[in-house]
C-alpha positions as CSV (number, residue, x, y, z in Angstrom):
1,X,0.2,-16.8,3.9
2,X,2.0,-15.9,0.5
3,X,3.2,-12.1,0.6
4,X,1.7,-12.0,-2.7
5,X,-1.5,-12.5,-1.6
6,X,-1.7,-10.6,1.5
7,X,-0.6,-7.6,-0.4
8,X,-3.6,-7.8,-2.8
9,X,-5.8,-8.3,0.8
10,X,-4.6,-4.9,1.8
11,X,-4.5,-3.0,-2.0
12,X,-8.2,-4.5,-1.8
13,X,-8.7,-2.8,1.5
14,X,-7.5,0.2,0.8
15,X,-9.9,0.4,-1.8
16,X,-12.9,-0.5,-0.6
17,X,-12.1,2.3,2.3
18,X,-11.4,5.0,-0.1
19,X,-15.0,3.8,-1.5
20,X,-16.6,4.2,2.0
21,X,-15.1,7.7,2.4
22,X,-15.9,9.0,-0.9
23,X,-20.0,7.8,-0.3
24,X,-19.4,9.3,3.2
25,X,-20.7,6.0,4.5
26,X,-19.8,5.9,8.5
27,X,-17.6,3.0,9.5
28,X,-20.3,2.0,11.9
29,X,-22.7,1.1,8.8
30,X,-22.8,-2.8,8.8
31,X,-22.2,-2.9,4.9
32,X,-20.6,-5.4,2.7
33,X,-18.0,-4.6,0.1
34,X,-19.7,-5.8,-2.3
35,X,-23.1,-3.0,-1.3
36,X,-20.4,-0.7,-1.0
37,X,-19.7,-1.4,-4.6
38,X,-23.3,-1.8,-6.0
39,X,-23.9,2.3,-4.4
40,X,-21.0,3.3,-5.8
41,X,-22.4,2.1,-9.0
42,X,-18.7,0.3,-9.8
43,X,-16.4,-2.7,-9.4
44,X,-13.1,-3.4,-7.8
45,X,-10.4,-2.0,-10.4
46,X,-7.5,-0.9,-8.8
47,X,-5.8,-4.8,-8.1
48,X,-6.5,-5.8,-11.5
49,X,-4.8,-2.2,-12.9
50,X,-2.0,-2.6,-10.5
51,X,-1.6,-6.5,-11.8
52,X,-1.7,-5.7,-15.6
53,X,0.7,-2.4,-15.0
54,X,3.4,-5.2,-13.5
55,X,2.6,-7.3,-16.6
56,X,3.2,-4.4,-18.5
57,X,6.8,-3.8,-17.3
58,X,7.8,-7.2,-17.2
59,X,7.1,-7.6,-20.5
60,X,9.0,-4.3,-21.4
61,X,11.9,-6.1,-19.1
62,X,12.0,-9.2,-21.2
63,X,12.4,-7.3,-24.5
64,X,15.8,-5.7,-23.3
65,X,18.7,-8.1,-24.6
66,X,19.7,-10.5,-22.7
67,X,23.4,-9.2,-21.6
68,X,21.2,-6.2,-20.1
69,X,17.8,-8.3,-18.6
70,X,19.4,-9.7,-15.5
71,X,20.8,-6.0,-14.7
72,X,17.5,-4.7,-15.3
73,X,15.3,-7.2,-13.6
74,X,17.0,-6.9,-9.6
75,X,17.3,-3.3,-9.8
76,X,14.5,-1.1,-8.4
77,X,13.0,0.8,-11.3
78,X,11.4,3.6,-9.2
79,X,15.2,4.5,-8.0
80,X,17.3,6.1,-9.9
């Protein structure tokens, strides 16, 4: 299994239990994700924000000049 996608499995797990415990809906309730959605009155959104903020910063990577980019790009950005 890519890592790629098994980390999306869990971000969309982690979701959908953070949805259950905001409704208050008991993990014995035989509900599908996508009831749990349709009470909540919403859609899945926190994958697709995660995905477009990692667009976001490797576009901002690819506009630093190239002497700086590769220095930039295998360095941890939350570390500093």
């Amino acid at each position: 299994m890519d890592s790629e996608v098994g980390r999306g499995e869990c971000i969309q797990a982690l979701e959908n239990k953070c949805i259950q415990k905001f409704m208050r809906i008991p993990w014995t309730a035989v509900l599908t994700s996508k009831q749990v959605y349709k009470m909540a009155g919403m859609e899945t959104e926190l994958l697709s924000h995660l995905k477009s903020r990692k667009l976001r910063y490797f576009r901002h990577v690819l506009t630093i000049p190239s002497n700086d980019t590769e220095a930039s790009a295998t360095t941890d950005p939350w570390k500093r």
